[in-house]
PAKE-881016 format. One line per 2 residues: number of its first residue (from 0); their letters; for each residue x, y, z of C-alpha. Coordinates in nm, 2 decimals, always signed. Layout:
N
NUM> a> X Y Z ~ ...
//
This chain:
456
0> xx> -0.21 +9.27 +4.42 ~ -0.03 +8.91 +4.48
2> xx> -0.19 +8.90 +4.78 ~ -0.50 +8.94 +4.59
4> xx> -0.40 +8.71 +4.34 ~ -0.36 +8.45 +4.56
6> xx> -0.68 +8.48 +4.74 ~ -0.86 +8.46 +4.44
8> xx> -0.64 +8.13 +4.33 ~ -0.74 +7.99 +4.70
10> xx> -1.11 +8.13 +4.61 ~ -1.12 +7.93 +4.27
12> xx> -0.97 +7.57 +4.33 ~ -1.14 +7.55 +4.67
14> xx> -1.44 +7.75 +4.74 ~ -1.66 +7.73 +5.04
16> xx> -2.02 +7.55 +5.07 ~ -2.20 +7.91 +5.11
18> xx> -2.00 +8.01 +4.78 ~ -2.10 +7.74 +4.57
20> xx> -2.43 +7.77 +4.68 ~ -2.42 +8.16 +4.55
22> xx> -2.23 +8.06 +4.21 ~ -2.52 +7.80 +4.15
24> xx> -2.80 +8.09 +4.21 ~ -2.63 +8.39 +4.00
26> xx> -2.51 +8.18 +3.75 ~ -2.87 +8.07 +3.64
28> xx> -3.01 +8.41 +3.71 ~ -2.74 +8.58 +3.44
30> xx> -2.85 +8.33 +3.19 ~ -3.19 +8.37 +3.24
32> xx> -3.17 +8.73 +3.25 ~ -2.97 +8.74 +2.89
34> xx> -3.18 +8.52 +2.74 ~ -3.53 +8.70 +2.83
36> xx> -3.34 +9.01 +2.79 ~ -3.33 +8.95 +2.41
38> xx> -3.69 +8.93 +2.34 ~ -3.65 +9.27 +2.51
40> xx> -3.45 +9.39 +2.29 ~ -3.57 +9.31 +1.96
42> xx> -3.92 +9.33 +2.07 ~ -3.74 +9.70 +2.20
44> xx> -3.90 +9.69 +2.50 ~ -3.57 +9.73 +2.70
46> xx> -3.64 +10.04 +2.88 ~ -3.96 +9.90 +3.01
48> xx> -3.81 +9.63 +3.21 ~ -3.63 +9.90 +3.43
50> xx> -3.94 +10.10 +3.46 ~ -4.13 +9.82 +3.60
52> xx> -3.78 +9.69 +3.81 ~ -3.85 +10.06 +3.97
54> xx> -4.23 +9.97 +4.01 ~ -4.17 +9.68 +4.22
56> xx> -4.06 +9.91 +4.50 ~ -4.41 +10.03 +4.65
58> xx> -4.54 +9.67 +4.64 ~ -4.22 +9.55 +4.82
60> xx> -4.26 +9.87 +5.12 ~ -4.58 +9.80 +5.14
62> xx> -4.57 +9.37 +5.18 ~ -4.33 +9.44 +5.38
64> xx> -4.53 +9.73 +5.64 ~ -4.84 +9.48 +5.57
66> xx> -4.61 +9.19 +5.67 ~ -4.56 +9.34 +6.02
68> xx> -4.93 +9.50 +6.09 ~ -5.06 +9.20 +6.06
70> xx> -4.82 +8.98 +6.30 ~ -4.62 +8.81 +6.03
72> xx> -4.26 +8.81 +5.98 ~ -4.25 +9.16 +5.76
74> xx> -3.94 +9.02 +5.60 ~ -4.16 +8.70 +5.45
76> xx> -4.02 +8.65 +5.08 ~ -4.33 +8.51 +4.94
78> xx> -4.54 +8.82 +5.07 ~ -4.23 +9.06 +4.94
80> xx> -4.22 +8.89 +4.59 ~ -4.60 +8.90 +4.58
82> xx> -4.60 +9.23 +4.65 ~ -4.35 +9.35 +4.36
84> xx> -4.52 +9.13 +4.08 ~ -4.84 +9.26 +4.14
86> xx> -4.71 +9.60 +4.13 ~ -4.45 +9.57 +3.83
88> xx> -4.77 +9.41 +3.68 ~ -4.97 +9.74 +3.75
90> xx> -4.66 +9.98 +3.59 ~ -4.63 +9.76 +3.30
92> xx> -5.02 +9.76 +3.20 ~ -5.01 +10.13 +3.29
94> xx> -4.73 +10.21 +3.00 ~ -4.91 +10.02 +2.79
96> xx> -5.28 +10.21 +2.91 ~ -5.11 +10.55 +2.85
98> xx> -4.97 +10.46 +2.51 ~ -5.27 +10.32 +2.39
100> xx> -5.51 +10.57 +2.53 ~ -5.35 +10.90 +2.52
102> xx> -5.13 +11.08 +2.24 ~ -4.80 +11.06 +2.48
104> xx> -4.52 +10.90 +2.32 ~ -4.37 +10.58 +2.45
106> xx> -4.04 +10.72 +2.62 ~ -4.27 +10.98 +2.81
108> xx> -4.52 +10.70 +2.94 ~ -4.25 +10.50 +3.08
110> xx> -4.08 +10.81 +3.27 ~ -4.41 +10.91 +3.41
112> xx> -4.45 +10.50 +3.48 ~ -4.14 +10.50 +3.65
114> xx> -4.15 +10.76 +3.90 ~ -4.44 +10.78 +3.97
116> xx> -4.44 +10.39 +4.11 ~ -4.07 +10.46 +4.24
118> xx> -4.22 +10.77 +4.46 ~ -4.49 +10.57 +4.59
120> xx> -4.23 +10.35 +4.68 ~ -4.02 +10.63 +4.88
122> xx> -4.30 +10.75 +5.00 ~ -4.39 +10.42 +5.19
124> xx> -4.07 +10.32 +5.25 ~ -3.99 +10.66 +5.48
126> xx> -4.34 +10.55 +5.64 ~ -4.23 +10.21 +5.77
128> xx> -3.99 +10.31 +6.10 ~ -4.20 +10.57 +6.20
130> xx> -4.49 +10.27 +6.18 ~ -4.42 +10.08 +6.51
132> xx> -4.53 +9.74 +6.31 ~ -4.19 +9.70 +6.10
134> xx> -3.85 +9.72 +6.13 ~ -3.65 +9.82 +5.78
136> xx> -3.36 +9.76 +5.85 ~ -3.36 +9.42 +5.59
138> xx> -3.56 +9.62 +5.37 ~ -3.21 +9.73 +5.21
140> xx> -3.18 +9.35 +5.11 ~ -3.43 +9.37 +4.83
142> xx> -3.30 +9.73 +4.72 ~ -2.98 +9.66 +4.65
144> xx> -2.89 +9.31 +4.72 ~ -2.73 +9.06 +4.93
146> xx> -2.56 +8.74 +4.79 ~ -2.40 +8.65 +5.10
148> xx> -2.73 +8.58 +5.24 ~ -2.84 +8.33 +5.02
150> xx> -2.96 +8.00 +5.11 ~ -2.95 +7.66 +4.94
152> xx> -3.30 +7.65 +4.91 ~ -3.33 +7.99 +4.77
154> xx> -3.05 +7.94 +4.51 ~ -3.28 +7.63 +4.40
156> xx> -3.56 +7.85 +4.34 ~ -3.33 +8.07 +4.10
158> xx> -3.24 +7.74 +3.94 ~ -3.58 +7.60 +3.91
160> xx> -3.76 +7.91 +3.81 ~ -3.48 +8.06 +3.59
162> xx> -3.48 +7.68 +3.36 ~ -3.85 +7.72 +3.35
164> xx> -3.87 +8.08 +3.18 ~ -3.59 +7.96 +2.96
166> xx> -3.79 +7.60 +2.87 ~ -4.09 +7.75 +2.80
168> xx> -3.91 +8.09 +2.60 ~ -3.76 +7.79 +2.35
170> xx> -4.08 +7.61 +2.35 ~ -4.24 +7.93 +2.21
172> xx> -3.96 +8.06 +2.02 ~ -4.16 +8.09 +1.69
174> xx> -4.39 +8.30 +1.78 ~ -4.19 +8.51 +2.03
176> xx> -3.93 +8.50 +1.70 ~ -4.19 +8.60 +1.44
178> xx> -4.31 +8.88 +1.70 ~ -3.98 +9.05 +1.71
180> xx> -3.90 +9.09 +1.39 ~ -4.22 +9.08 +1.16
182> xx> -4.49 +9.23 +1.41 ~ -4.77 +9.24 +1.07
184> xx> -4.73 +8.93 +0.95 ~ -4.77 +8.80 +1.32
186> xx> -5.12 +8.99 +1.31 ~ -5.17 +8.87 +0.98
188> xx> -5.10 +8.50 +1.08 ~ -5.37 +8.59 +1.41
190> xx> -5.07 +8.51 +1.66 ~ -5.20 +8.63 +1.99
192> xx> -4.94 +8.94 +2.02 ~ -5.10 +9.09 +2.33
194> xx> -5.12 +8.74 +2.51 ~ -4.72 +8.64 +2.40
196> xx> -4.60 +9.01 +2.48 ~ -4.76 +8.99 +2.81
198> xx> -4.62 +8.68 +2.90 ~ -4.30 +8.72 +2.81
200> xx> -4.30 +9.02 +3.04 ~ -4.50 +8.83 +3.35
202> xx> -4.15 +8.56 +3.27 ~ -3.93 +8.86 +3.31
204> xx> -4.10 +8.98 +3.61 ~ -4.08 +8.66 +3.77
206> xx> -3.71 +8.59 +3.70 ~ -3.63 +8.96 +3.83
208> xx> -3.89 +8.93 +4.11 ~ -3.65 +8.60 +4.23
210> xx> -3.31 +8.78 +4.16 ~ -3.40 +9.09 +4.35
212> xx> -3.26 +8.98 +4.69 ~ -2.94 +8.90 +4.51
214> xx> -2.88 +9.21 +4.30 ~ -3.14 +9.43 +4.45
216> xx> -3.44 +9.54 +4.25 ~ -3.28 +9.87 +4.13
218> xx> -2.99 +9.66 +3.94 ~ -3.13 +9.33 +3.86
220> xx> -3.30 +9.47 +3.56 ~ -3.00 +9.56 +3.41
222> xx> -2.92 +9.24 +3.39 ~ -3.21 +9.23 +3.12
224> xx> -3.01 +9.49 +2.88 ~ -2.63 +9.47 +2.93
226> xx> -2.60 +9.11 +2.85 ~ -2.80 +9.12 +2.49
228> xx> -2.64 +9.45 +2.41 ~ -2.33 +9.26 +2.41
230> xx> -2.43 +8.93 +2.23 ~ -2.54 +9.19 +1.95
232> xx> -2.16 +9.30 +1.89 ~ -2.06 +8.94 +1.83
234> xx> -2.36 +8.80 +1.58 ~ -2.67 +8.89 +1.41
236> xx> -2.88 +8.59 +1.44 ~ -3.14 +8.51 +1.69
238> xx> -3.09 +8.19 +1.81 ~ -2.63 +8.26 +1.85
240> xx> -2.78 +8.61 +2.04 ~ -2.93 +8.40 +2.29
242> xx> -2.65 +8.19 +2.33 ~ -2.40 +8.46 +2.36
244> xx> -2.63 +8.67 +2.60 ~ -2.69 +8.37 +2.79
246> xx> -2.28 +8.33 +2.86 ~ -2.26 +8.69 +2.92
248> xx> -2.53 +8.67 +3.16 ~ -2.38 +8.37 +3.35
250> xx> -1.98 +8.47 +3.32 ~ -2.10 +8.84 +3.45
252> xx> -2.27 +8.74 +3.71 ~ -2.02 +8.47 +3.81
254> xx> -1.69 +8.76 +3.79 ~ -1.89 +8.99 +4.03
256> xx> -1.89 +8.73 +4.26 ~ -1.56 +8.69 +4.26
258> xx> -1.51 +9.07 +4.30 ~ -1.73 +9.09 +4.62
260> xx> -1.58 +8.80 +4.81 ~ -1.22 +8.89 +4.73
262> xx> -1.28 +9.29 +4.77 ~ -1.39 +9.44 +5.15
264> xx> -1.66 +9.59 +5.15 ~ -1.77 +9.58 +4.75
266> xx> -2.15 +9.51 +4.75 ~ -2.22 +9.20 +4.50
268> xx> -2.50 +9.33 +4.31 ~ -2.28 +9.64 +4.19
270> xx> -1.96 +9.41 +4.13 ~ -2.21 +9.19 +3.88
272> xx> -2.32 +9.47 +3.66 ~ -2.02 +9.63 +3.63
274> xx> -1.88 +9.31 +3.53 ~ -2.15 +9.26 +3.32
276> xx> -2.04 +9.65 +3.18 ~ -1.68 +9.56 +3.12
278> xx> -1.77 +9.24 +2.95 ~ -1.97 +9.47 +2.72
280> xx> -1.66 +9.75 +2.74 ~ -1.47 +9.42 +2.56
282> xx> -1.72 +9.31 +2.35 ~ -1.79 +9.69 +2.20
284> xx> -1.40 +9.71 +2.15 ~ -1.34 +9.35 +1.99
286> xx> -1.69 +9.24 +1.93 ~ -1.67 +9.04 +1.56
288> xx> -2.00 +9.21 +1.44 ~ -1.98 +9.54 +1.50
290> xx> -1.68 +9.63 +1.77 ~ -1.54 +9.94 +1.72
292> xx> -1.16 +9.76 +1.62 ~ -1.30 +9.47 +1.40
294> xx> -1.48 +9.84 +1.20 ~ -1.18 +10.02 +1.19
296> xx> -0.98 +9.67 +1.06 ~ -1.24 +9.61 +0.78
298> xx> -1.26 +10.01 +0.69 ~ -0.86 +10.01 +0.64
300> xx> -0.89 +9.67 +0.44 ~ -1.11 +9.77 +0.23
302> xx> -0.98 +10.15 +0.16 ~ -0.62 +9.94 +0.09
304> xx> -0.82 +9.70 -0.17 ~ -0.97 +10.04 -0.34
306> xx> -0.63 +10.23 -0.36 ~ -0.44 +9.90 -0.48
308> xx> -0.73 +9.87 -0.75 ~ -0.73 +10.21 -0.83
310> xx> -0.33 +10.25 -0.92 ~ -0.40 +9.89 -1.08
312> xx> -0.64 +10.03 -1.30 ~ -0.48 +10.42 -1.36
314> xx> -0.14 +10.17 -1.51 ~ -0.36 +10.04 -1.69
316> xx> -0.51 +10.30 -1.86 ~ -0.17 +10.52 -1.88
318> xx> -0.02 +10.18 -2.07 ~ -0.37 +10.17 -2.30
320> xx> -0.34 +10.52 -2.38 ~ +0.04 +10.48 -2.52
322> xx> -0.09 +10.19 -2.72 ~ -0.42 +10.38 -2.87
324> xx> -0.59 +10.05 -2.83 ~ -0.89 +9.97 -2.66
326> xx> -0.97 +9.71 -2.40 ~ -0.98 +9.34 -2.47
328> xx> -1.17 +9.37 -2.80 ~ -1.16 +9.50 -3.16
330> xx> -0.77 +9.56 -3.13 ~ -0.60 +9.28 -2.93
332> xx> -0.43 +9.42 -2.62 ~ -0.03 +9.33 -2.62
334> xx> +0.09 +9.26 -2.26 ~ +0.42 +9.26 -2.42
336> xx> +0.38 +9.62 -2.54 ~ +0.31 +9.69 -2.17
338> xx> +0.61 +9.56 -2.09 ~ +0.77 +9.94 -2.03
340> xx> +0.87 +10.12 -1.74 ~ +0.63 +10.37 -1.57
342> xx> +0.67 +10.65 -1.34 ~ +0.42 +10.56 -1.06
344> xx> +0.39 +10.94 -0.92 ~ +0.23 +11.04 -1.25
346> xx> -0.02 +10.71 -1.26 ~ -0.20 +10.89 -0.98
348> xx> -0.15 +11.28 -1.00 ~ -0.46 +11.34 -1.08
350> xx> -0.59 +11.15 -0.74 ~ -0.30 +11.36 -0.55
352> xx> -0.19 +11.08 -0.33 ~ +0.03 +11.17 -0.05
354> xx> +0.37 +11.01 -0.11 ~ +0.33 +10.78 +0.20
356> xx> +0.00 +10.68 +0.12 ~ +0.17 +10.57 -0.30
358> xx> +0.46 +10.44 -0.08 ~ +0.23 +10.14 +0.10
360> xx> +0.05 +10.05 -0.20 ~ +0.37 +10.02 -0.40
362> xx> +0.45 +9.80 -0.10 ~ +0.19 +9.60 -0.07
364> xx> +0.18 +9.54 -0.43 ~ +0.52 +9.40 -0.51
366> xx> +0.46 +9.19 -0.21 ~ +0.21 +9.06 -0.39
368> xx> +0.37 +9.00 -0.69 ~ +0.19 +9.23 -0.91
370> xx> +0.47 +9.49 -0.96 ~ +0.83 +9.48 -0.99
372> xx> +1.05 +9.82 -0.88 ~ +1.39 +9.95 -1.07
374> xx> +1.66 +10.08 -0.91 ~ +1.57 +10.41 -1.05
376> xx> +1.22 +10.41 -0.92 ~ +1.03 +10.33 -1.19
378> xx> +0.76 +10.07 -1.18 ~ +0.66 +9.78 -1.43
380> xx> +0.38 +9.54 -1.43 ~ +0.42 +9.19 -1.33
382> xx> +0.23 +8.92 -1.54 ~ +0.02 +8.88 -1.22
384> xx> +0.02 +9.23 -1.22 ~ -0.14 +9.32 -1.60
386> xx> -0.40 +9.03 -1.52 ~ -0.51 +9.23 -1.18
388> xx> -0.53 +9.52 -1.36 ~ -0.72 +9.41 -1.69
390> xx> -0.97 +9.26 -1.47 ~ -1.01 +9.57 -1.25
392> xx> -1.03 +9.83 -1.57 ~ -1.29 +9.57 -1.74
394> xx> -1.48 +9.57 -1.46 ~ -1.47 +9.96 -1.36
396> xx> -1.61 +10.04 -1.71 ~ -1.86 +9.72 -1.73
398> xx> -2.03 +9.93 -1.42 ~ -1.99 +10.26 -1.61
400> xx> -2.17 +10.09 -1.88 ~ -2.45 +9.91 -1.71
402> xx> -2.54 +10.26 -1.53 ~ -2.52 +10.41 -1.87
404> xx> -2.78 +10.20 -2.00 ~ -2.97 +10.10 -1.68
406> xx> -3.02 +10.40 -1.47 ~ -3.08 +10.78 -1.43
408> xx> -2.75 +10.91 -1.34 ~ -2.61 +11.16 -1.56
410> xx> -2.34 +11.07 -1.78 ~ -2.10 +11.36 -1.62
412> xx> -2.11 +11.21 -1.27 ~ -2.10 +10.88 -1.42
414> xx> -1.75 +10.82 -1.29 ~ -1.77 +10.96 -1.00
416> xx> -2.02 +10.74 -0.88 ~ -1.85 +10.41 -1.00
418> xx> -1.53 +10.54 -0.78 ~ -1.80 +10.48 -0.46
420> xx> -1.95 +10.16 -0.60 ~ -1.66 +10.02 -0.64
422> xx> -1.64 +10.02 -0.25 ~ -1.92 +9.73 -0.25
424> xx> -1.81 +9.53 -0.59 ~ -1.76 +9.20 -0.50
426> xx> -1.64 +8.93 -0.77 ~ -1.99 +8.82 -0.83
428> xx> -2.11 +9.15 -0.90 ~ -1.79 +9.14 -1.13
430> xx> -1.92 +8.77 -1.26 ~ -2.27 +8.90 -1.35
432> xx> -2.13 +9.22 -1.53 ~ -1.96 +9.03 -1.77
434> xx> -2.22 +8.75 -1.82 ~ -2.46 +9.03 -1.89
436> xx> -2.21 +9.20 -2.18 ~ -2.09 +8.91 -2.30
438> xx> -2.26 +8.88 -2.62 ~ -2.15 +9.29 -2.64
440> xx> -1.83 +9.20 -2.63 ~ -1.80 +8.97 -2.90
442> xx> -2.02 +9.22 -3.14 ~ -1.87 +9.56 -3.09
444> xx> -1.60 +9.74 -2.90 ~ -1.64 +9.91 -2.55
446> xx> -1.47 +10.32 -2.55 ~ -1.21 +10.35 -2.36
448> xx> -1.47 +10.50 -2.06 ~ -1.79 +10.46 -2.16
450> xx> -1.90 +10.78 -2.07 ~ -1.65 +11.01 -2.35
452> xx> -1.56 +10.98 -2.68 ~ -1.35 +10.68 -2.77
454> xx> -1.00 +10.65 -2.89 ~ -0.95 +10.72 -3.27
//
């Protein structure tokens, strides 16, 4: 592991020419991947990009067997690349043939898309050393990739045609926007859906046509998906997606890299998406949007505010109902009556709390301020404290009230059906409750639950 560590130190502060030339190429291929992979995405058109990565394989075999019949070097990249476009071109107009033109569903035209292409592909490719025109054994380049092999002037066609898609993505980014997320009223606007959706994917084809010899055409269009996948864990808006995915793209592609040249034997184009993977493992743990601990944070925040509220509000009303008054009106409510002593276990036996569970909010309470605890157990409302709790009781039965009036729900599960509101009441929704019973309040008095008889 040290011996690791420093190899990757030496790695880092002074890498080789051949290295840099490979961070400059799969460092602009990540981000161009990420960002053309969120059109993907939204447009959710993600699993099409790996049916049409699988595509590209007969048009490679057979460039490549052409490449050799006819006395050119069979390992030509331009005749290769040509090859797979044309090819990924074909698969991607035949999903959209077969969902158009037939009753088959979308997942089942891509799988029939996607091997059928990919068997053509074996097919040739088992062909080509019993041929006598080609040898294959570079063929295993554009399969599954080769970053050591890459030249400066092929990482400046990565740099050069990766800017391009993303220049001329921004420069249509209304439309391509407008298409993702309101397909209608981009027909009813006459945007040119068919002509934007197919060049977005003929930019995606490109981009993966140029990063196959680096990842390998079977992987590279994973770069597509795992990198917007993650952005979507850390923001919903379009334009910080792209940014994040971008980064992922770039800092994924970089890290596996750093795995292959520090690691015997671990093939590049594997290293970067399972980089590319734990980025996303991270992301989906951490992610500020929706990861899985930032969920579970919120959840338990937000069950503490209901249970602090609801013992709040249960003093509350075990204090109103020793004073036979009602709440805030008609009879004036005495905090200094309240002043008393309380047994907190029987506030909330009727919720039968678990003793740890009354324990923490006890806790968190008095650190607040709101309560103050006796030697002898009992519990008494802090000034703080009867203010908290006015405020949640006034606003519990404001909701009872307005669904009372303003909806269809019966007036037995009335209560029961404030209790789950109250999970999404925020202080405006308080705010506008008592704006809209304002005048009420001055006229008439509110029960002590809206929903049963009141007090005598």
């Amino acid at each position: 592991m040290i011996e690791w560590l420093l190899e990757l130190r030496a790695l880092l502060l002074a890498p080789s020419h051949n290295l840099q030339v490979i961070f400059l190429g799969v460092t602009f291929l990540g981000c161009a991947t990420g960002f053309l992979g969120c059109f993907l995405l939204f447009r959710k058109k993600s699993l099409i990009s790996d049916t049409v990565g699988h595509a590209t394989l007969p048009g490679i075999t057979l460039a490549f067997l052409l490449g050799g019949s006819l006395g050119f070097d069979e390992k030509n990249y331009a005749l290769i690349a040509l090859g797979g476009m044309l090819f990924g071109w074909f698969s991607s107009l035949g999903v959209k043939w077969l969902q158009v033109n037939s009753k088959i569903k979308a997942d089942a035209s891509l799988a029939i898309n996607l091997t059928f292409f990919y068997a053509i592909g074996i097919v040739v490719k088992s062909i080509i050393p019993h041929s006598g025109f080609a040898d294959s054994s570079g063929l295993e380049y554009y399969m599954f990739g080769m970053v050591a092999s890459m030249v400066t002037d092929e990482a400046l066609l990565i740099l050069w045609v990766s800017l391009g898609a993303i220049v001329v993505c921004s420069l249509f980014f209304k439309e391509l926007n407008i298409l993702c997320f309101d397909e209608d009223f981009a027909r009813v606007q006459g945007l040119p859906r068919r002509r934007v959706d197919e060049g977005l994917m003929f930019l995606c084809l490109l981009v993966a046509i140029i990063g196959m010899s680096t990842v390998g055409l079977l992987l590279v269009m994973a770069m597509f998906i795992i990198p917007p996948a993650t952005a979507r864990l850390w923001t919903q808006s379009m334009r910080p997606t792209l940014i994040i995915s971008a980064l992922c793209g770039a800092l994924g592609a970089c890290f596996g890299v750093i795995l292959s040249a520090t690691i015997t034997n671990m093939p590049a184009g594997a290293a970067i998406i399972v980089s590319m993977a734990v980025i996303f493992a991270l992301s989906l743990l951490i992610g500020l949007r929706k990861g899985i601990l930032v969920r579970k944070l919120s959840v338990l925040k937000l069950e503490r505010r209901l249970a602090e509220n609801q013992f709040l509000r249960a003093a509350f009303d075990n204090l109103e109902h020793q004073q036979q008054v009602r709440l805030l009106c008609g009879l004036p409510f005495s905090k200094q009556l309240a002043d008393v002593d309380f047994n907190p276990q029987t506030v909330v036996d009727n919720r039968c709390w678990k003793v740890s569970k009354l324990r923490s909010v006890l806790s968190r309470l008095k650190k607040q301020g709101a309560i103050l605890v006796r030697e002898n157990k009992l519990v008494r409302l802090t000034r703080k404290g009867m203010d908290l709790a006015i405020e949640t009781a006034r606003t519990h039965r404001l909701t009872e009230l307005y669904l009372l009036e303003h909806s269809e729900v019966a007036s037995l599960y009335i209560h029961q059906f404030v209790e789950q509101i109250e999970e999404i009441t925020t202080p405006e929704i308080a705010r506008e409750l008592n704006e809209l019973f304002e005048a009420r309040l001055k006229e008439e008095l509110i029960p002590l639950e809206p929903h049963e008889k009141p007090l005598s």
